[in-house]
C-alpha positions in Angstrom: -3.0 -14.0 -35.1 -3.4 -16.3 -32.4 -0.1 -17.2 -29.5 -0.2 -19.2 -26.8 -0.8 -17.6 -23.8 3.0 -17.8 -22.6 3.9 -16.5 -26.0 1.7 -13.5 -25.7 2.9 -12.5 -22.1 6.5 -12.4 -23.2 6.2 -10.5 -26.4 3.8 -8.0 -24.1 4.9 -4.8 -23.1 3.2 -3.6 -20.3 2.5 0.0 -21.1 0.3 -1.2 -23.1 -2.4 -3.0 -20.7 -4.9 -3.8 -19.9 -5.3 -5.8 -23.3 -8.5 -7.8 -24.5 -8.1 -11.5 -25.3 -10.2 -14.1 -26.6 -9.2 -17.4 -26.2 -9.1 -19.2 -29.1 -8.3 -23.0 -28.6 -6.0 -25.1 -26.8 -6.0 -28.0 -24.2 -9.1 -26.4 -22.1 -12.1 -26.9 -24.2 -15.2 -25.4 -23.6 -17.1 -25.6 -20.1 -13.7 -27.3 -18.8 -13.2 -26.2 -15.0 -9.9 -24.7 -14.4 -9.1 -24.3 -10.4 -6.7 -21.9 -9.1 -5.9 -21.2 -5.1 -9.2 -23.6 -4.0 -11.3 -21.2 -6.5 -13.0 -22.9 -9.8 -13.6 -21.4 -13.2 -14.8 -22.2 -16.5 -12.5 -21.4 -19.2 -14.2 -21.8 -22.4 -13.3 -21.7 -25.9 -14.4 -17.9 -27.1 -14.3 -16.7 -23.8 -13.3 -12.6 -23.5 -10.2 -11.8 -21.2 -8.9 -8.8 -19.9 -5.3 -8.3 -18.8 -5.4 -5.7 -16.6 -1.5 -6.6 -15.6 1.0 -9.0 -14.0 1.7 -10.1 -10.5 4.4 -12.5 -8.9 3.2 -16.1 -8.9 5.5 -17.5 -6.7 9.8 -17.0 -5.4 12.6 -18.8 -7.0 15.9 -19.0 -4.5 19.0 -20.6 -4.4 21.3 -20.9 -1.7 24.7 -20.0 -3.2 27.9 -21.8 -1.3 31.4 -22.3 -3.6 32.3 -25.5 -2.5 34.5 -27.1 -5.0 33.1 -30.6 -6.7 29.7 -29.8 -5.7 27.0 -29.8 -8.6 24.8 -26.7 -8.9 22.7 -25.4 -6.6 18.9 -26.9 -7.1 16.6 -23.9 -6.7 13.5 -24.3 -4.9 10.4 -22.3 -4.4 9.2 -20.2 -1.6 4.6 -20.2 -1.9 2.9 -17.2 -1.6 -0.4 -16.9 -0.2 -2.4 -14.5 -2.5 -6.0 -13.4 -1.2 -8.7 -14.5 -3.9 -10.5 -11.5 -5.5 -13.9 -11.6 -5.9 -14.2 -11.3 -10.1 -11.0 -11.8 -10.8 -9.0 -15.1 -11.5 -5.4 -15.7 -11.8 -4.0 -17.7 -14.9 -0.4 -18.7 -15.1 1.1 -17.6 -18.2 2.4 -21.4 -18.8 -1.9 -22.4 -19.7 -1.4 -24.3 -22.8 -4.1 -21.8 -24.4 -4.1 -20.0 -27.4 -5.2 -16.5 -27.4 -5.8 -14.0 -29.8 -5.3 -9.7 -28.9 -9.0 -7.9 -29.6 -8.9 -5.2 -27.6 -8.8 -2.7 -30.7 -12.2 -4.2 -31.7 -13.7 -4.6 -28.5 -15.5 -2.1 -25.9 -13.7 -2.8 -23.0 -16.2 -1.2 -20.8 -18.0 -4.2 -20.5 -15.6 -5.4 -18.0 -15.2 -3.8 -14.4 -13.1 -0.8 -13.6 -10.9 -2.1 -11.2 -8.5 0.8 -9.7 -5.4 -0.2 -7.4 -4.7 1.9 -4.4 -1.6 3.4 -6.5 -4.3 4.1 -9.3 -6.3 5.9 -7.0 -3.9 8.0 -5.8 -2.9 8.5 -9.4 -6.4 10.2 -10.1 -6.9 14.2 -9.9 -8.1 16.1 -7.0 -10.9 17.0 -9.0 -11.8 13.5 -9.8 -12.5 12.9 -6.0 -15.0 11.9 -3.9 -15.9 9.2 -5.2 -18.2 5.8 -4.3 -16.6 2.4 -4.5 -16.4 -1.4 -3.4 -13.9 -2.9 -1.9 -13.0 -6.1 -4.2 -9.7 -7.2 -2.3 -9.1 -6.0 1.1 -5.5 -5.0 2.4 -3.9 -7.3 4.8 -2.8 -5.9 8.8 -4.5 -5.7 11.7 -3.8 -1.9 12.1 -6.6 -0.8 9.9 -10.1 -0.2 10.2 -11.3 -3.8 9.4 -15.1 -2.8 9.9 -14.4 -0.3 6.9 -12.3 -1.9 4.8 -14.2 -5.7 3.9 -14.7 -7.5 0.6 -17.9 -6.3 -0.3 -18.2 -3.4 1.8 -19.0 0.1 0.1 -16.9 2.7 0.9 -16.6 6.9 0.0 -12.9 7.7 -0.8 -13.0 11.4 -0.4 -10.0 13.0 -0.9 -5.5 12.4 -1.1 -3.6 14.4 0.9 -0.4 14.5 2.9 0.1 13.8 6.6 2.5 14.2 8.6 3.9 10.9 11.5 6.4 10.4 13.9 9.0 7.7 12.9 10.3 5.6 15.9 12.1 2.8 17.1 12.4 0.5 19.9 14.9 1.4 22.0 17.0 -2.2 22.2 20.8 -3.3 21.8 19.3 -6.1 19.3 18.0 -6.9 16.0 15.2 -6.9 14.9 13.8 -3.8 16.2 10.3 -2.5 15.4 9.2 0.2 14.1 6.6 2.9 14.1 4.2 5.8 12.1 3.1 7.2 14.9 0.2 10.5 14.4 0.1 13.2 15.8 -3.5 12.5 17.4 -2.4 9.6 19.3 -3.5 10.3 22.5 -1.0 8.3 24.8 1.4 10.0 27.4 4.8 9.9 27.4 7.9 9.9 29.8 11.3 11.1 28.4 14.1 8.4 28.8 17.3 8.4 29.5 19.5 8.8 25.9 22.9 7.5 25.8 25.8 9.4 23.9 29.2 8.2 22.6 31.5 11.1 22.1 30.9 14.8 23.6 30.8 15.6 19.9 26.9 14.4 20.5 26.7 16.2 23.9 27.2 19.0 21.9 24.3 18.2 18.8 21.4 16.9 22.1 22.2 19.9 24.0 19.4 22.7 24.3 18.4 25.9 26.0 15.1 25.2 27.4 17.2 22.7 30.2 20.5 21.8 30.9 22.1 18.6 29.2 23.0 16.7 32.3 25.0 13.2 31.6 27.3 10.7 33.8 30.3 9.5 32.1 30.3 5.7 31.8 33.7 5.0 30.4 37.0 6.5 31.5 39.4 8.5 29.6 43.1 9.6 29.9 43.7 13.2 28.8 47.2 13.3 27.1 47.1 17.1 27.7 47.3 19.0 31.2 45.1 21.7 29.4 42.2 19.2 28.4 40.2 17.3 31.6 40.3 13.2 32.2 37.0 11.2 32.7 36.4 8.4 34.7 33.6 6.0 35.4 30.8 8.1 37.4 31.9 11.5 36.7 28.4 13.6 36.4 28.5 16.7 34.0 26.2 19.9 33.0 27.0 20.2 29.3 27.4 23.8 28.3 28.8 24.8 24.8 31.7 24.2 22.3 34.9 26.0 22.0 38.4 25.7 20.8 41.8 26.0 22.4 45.2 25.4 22.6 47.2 22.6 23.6 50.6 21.6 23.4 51.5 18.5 21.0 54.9 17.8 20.2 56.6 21.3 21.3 53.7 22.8 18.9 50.9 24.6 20.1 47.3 23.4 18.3 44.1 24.5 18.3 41.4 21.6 19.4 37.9 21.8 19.6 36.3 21.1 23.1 32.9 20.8 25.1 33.0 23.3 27.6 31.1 21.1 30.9 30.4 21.8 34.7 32.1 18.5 36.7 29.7 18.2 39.2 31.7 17.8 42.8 30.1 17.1 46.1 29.4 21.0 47.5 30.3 22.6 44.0 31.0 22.7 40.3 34.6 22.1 38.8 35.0 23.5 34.8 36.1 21.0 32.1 36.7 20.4 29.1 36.0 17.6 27.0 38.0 17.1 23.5 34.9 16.2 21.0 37.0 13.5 19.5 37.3 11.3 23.2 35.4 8.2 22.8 33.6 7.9 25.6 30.2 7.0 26.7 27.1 9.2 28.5 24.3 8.7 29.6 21.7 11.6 30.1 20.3 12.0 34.2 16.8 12.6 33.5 14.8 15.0 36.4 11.7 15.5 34.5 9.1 13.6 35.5 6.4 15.1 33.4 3.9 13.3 31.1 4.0 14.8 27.4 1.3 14.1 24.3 3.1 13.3 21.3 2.6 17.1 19.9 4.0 18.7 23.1 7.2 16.5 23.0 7.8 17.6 19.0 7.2 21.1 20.3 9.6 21.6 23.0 12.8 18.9 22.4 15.1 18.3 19.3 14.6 14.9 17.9 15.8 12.3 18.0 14.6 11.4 21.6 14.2 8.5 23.9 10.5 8.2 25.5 8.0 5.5 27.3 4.6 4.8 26.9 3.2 6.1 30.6 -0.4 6.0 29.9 -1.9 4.1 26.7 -4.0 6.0 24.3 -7.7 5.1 25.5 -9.3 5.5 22.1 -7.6 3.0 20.7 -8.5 -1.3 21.5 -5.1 -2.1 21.1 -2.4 0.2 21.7 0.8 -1.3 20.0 3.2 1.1 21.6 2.6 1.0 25.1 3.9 -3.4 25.3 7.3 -1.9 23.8 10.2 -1.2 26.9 11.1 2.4 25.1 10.9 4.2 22.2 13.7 6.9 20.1 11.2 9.2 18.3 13.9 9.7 15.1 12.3 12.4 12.8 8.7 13.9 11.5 7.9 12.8 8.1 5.1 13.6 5.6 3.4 10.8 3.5 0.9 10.2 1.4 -2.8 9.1 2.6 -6.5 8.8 0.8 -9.4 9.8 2.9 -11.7 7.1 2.8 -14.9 6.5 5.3 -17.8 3.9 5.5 -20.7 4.7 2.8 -23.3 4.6 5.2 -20.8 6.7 7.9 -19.2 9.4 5.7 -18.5 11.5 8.3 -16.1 9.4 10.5 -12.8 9.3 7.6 -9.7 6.9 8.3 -5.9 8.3 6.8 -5.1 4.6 4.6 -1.3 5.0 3.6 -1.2 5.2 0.0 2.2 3.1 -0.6 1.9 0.6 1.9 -1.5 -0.3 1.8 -2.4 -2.8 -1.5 -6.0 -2.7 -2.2 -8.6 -3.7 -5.1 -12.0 -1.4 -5.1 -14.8 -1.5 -8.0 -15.5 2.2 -9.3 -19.2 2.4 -8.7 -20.0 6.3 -9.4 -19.0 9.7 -8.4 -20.0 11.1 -5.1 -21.9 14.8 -5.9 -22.7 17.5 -3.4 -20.7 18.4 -0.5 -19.5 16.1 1.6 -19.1 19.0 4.5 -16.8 18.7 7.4 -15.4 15.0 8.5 -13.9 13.6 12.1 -10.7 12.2 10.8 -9.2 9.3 12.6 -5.4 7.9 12.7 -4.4 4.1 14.0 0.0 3.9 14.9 1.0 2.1 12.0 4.3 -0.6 12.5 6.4 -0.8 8.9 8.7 -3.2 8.2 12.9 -2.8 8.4 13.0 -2.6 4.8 10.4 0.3 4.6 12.1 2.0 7.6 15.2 2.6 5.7 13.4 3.5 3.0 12.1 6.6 4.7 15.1 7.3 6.5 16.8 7.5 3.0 14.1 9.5 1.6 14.0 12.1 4.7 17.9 12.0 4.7 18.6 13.1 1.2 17.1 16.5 2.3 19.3 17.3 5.3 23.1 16.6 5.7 24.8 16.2 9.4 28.0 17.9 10.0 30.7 15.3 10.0 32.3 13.7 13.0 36.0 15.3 13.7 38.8 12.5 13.7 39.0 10.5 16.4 42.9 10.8 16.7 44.0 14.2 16.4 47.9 14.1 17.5 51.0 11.2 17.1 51.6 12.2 20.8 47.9 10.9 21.7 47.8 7.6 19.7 51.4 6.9 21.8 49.8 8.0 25.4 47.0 5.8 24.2 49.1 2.7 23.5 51.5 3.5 26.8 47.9 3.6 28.7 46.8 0.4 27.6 50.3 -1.5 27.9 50.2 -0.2 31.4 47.1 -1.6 32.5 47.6 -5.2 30.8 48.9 -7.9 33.4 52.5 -9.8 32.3 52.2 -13.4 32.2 51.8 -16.4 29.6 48.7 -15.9 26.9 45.4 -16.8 28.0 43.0 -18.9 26.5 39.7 -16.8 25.0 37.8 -18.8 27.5 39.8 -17.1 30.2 40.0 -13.8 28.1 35.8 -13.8 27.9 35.9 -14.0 32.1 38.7 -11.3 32.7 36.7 -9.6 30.2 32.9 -10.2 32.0 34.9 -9.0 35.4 36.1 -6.2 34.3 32.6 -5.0 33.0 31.1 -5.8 36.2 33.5 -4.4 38.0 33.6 -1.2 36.1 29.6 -1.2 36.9 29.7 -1.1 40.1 32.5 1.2 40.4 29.6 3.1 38.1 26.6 2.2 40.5 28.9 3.7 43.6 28.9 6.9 42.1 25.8 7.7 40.4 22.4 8.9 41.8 19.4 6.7 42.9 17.7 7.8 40.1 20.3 7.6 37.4 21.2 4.0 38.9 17.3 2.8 38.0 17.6 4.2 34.1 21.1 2.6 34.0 19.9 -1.0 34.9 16.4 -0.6 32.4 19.2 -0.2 29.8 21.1 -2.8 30.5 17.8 -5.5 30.6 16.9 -4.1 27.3 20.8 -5.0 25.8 20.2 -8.2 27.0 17.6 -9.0 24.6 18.0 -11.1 21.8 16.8 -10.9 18.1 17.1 -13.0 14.9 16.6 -11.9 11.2 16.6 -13.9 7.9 18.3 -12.4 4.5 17.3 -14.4 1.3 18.2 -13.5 -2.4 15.0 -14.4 -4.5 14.1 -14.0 -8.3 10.7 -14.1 -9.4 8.3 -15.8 -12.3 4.9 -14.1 -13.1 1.1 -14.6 -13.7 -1.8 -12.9 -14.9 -5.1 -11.8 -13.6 -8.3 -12.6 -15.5 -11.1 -10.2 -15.3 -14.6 -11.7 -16.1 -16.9 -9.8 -18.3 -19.8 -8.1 -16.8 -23.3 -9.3 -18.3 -25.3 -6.7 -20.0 
């Protein structure tokens, strides 16, 4: 029975593809040239389809605002730019064609057998190597483009799992970037300074191969003689947790601590540190050694904070060494195929399987053995949205400790609130203008008063941190819905 095309496409259910079609009649009669996306086709009368599925077309938004009186917000459309693939032509569903479904009477190997980088990562192990064509290449500029070309012939020999680096730019600002970093990559690193909110992550950074050594960068008021005060400057050599007592309200109660060295002029003072304060740290760096990617995974707890020192040499363009500093989060394994050139099967490239969208043409199996392969590995940069992604995935796995409360005691929250009526001025409201430049004074002034007491060397990481907050970012959020189209595979000639 013959639909229209738009008929057809709703009433199809997609487990079902790819389906055969031949198109029956309709306004396109035959030899009339139908042109899609600059390409031209003929679309006759009798001509065999094959579905092989759906992709999106184009983006429908709306910008929603409640404004009462206004009419309905008029949607309008986003355009994508969709790469043309070479055999293939895409019809929107809307055609005023009728069709008719064949495919049960129809050898559908006439057509091509177009595999999707999610098909081929679907196959078997056993199923591999195998030869191929490239029919629509992936888009980014961190892949091998001399391998992967329209047109170019390539050996996919194998899917496996590999293991990256995920890491971040180390800036105040959206939108950061982020990064798959291998473990060949074969640029040095320096370790940065990390900065630390509460000695409750003193205590999770600390290790035993060096001693966690931090300056305080925000004061804080002790309301009990047994626990120590902070102020701006004050250097510390973190050294464990503990618990004691301290008296709150006539009661004695049991508080968990960081026990830390106070670092004096000619000697060491002991303090501790309740792992609720809010505070801020920031860690004094003394090493001044250069670390391959695989040594700094081997010897410190992630996350960290490193720099590009020397760029990786191998590479034309090394993407991480133009970023000020990056936190290496967590190690993460992913999927990958194996694929190389045809005519250079011995030099392989690690494609990621679910962020890389590519068309190939099965041409045949690859017999014999292929024998041992160089493997190489580019530093891929993923989108925010794919970031969190992972983070979620790698997450799910592994579950922090949570934070103690911030407040433990009555008696603190009223030193707290005695502390800060103290230190506010009396006098008439001010305006926020004036409020913004009491504020920007104080900040300055509680810099320098920093500056005064901290080390040369401290001082210089303190101020790189400070240019990188003052960078500034933007990012876009759009709600979007979506209409569809099909792809139409031409039939290969006997």
């Amino acid at each position: 029975m013959a639909l229209s095309l738009e008929e057809f496409i709703h009433s199809l259910d997609l487990r079902t593809l790819p389906r055969v079609l031949e198109v029956q009649s309709g306004f396109y009669f035959e030899g009339s040239i139908y042109e899609m996306f600059g390409n031209e086709c003929c679309l006759s009368t009798g001509e065999v389809i094959k579905i092989t599925g759906l992709k999106i077309k184009k983006i429908i938004a709306e910008i929603c605002e409640h404004i009462e009186g206004c009419e309905a917000p008029q949607p309008f459309e986003l355009p994508m730019n969709f790469p043309v693939r070479k055999d293939i032509v895409r019809i929107l569903p809307s055609l005023d064609v009728e069709v008719k479904d064949i495919t049960d009477s129809y050898d559908s190997n006439w057509f091509l057998q177009l595999l999707s980088t999610q098909d081929l990562f679907e196959m078997t192990s056993k199923e591999f190597p195998i030869v191929a064509e490239v029919i629509e290449a992936p888009q980014g500029n961190q892949l091998p483009r001399n391998v992967l070309q329209p047109g170019k012939t390539i050996v996919i020999h194998k899917k496996c799992q590999a293991s990256r680096i995920l890491a971040s730019e180390i800036r105040s600002n959206f939108p950061k970037r982020h990064f798959l970093i291998p473990p060949s990559y074969k640029g040095k690193f320096k370790r940065r300074p990390r900065e630390f909110p509460t000695p409750y992550d003193l205590e999770i950074a600390k290790s035993e191969k060096e001693p966690l050594h931090v300056v305080a960068t925000k004061a804080f008021h002790s309301p009990h003689d047994e626990l120590s005060s902070v102020s701006a400057g004050d250097q510390f050599l973190v050294q464990h947790s503990q618990t004691t007592e301290v008296l709150c309200e006539g009661i004695k109660k049991v508080v968990n601590v960081l026990a830390c060295e106070k670092i004096l002029k000619k000697s060491y003072e002991a303090a501790l540190l309740p792992l609720y304060m809010e505070g801020g740290f920031v860690e004094v760096i003394h090493d001044k050694k250069q670390y391959q990617i695989s040594e700094l995974c081997a010897q410190f707890h992630l996350p960290f904070n490193v720099k590009v020192s020397v760029r990786d040499l191998f590479t034309e363009e090394d993407i991480l060494a133009a970023t000020p500093g990056l936190r290496l989060e967590e190690a993460i394994t992913d999927s990958y195929l194996l694929i190389s050139d045809f005519a250079n099967p011995k030099e392989c490239w690690e494609i990621p399987a679910g962020r890389v969208n590519m068309t190939v043409q099965l041409v045949n199996n690859l017999s014999g053995d292929p024998g041992s392969f160089l493997v190489k590995t580019l530093v891929e940069e993923i989108p925010e949205e794919q970031y969190y992604m992972m983070r979620r995935y790698e997450n799910s796995f592994s579950y922090p400790p949570p934070r103690p409360p911030k407040h433990p005691s009555v008696e603190e929250t009223k030193l707290s609130l005695l502390n800060l009526a103290e230190e506010k001025t009396v006098g008439l409201p001010k305006s926020p203008k004036s409020l913004h430049v009491d504020r920007s004074k104080k900040l300055h002034s509680s810099q320098a008063g920093l500056d005064s007491k901290v080390p040369v060397g401290c001082q210089n990481d303190l101020a790189d941190l400070e240019k990188e907050k003052r960078k500034t970012g933007k990012t876009a959020v759009a709600g979007t819905s979506a209409t569809t189209e099909i792809f139409k595979n031409e039939k290969r000639q006997k």
